[in-house]
C-alpha positions as CSV (number, residue, x, y, z in Angstrom):
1,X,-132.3,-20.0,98.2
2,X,-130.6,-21.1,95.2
3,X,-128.7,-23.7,94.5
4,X,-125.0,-24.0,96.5
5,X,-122.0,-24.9,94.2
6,X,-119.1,-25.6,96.7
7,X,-116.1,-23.9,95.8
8,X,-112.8,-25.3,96.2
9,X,-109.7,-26.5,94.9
10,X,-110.4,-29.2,92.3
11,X,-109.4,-32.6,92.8
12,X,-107.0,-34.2,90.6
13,X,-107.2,-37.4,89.2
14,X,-106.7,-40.5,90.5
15,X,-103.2,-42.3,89.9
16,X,-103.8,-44.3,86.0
17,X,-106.7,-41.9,85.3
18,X,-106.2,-40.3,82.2
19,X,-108.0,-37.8,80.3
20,X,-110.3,-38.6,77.1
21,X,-107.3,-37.7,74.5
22,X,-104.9,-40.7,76.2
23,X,-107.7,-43.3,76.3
24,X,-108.6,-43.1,72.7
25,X,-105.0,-43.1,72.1
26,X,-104.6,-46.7,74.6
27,X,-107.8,-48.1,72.5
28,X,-106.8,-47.2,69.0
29,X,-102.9,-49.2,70.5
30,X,-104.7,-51.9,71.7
31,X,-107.1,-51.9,68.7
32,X,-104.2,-52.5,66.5
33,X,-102.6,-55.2,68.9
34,X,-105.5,-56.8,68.7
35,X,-105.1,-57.3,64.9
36,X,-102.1,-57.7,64.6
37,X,-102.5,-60.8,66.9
38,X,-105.9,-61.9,65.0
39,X,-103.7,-62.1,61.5
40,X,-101.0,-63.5,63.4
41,X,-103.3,-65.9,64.8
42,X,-105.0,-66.2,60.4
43,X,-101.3,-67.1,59.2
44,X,-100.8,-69.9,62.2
45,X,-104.8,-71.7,61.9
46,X,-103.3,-71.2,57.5
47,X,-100.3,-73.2,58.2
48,X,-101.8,-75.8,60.6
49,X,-104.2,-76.5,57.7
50,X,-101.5,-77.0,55.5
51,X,-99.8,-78.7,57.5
52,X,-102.2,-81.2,58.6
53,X,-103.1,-81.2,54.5
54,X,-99.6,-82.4,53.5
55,X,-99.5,-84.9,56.2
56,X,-103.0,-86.4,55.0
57,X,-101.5,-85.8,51.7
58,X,-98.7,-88.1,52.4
59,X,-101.0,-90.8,54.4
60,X,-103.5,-91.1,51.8
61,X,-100.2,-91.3,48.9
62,X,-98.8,-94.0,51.5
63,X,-101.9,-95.8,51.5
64,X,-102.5,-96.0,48.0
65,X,-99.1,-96.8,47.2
66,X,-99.6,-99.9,50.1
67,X,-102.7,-100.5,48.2
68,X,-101.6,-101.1,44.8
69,X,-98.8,-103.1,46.2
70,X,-101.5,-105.2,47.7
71,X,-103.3,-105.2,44.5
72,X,-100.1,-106.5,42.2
73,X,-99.3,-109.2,44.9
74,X,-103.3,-110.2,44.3
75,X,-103.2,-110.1,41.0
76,X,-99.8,-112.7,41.6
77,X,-101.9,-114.5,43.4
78,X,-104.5,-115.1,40.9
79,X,-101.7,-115.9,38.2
80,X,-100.6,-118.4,40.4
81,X,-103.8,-120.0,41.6
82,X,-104.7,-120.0,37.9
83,X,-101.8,-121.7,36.8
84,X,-101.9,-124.2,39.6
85,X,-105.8,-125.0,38.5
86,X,-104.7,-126.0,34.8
87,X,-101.8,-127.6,35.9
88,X,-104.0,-129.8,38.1
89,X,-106.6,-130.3,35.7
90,X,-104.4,-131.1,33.0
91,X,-102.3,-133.9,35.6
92,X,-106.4,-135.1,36.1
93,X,-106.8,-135.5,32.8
94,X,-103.6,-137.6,31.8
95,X,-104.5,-139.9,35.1
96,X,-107.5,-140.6,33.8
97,X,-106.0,-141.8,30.3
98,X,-103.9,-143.7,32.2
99,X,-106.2,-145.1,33.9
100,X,-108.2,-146.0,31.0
101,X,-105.1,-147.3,29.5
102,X,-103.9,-149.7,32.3
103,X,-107.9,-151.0,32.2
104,X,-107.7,-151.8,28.5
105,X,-103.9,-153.6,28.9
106,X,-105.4,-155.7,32.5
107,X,-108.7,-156.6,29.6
108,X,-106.2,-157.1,27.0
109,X,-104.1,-159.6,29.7
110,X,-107.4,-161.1,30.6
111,X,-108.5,-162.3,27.2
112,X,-104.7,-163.3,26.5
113,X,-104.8,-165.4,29.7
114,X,-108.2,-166.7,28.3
115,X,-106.4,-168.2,25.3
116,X,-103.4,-169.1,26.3
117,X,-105.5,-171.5,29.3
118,X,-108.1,-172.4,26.3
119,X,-104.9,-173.2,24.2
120,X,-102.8,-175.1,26.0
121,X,-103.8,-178.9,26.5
122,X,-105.2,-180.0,29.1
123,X,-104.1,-182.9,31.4
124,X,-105.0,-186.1,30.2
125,X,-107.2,-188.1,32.9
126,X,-105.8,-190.8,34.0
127,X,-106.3,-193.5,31.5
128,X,-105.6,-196.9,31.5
129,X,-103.4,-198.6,29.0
């Protein structure tokens, strides 16, 4: 009793079989799709870096630009303020000489007043002649 082999024509393969030789041939294609696509796919993430560098680039340049705009109208700003502080301490100043100056001319008045009234006779009372 051994062991029965069957005999017979031998099937062929199915339709899209192929032998070992063709399938290492499809894998080594595919293998070199494959990275062809994953450099491909290097170069595009490569320029969208870059390309969302130079746009940050150009924001941040914007901004600092807008900054240091800001910055020289501040600095305007504080020239002005400045200016307008001094100019309102210095009109303080000259209204308080006046001021002191108008009090001394009313005293000066005052005590010229004083004379003229201690100067100038004063009405005789009636008197009886």
């Amino acid at each position: 009793m051994g062991d029965h082999i069957p005999q017979g024509p031998i099937i062929a393969p199915a339709k899209g079989w192929t032998d070992g030789g063709d399938l290492k041939e499809q894998v080594s294609l595919r293998d070199g799709q494959l990275e062809e696509k994953d450099e491909e796919l290097t170069r595009l993430k490569s320029f969208v870096r870059h390309f969302k560098g130079d746009i940050l680039s150009t924001e941040v340049q914007q901004l600092r630009e807008a900054m240091e705009a800001r910055d020289g109208e501040i600095e305007e700003l504080k020239k002005k303020l400045a200016a307008s502080e001094e100019a309102r301490r210095v009109a303080a100043e000259e209204s308080k000489l006046r001021d002191e100056e108008l009090a001394q001319l009313r005293q000066l008045f005052e005590s010229v007043r004083g004379q003229f009234a201690a100067a100038s006779p004063s009405k005789p009372s009636s008197s009886a002649s």
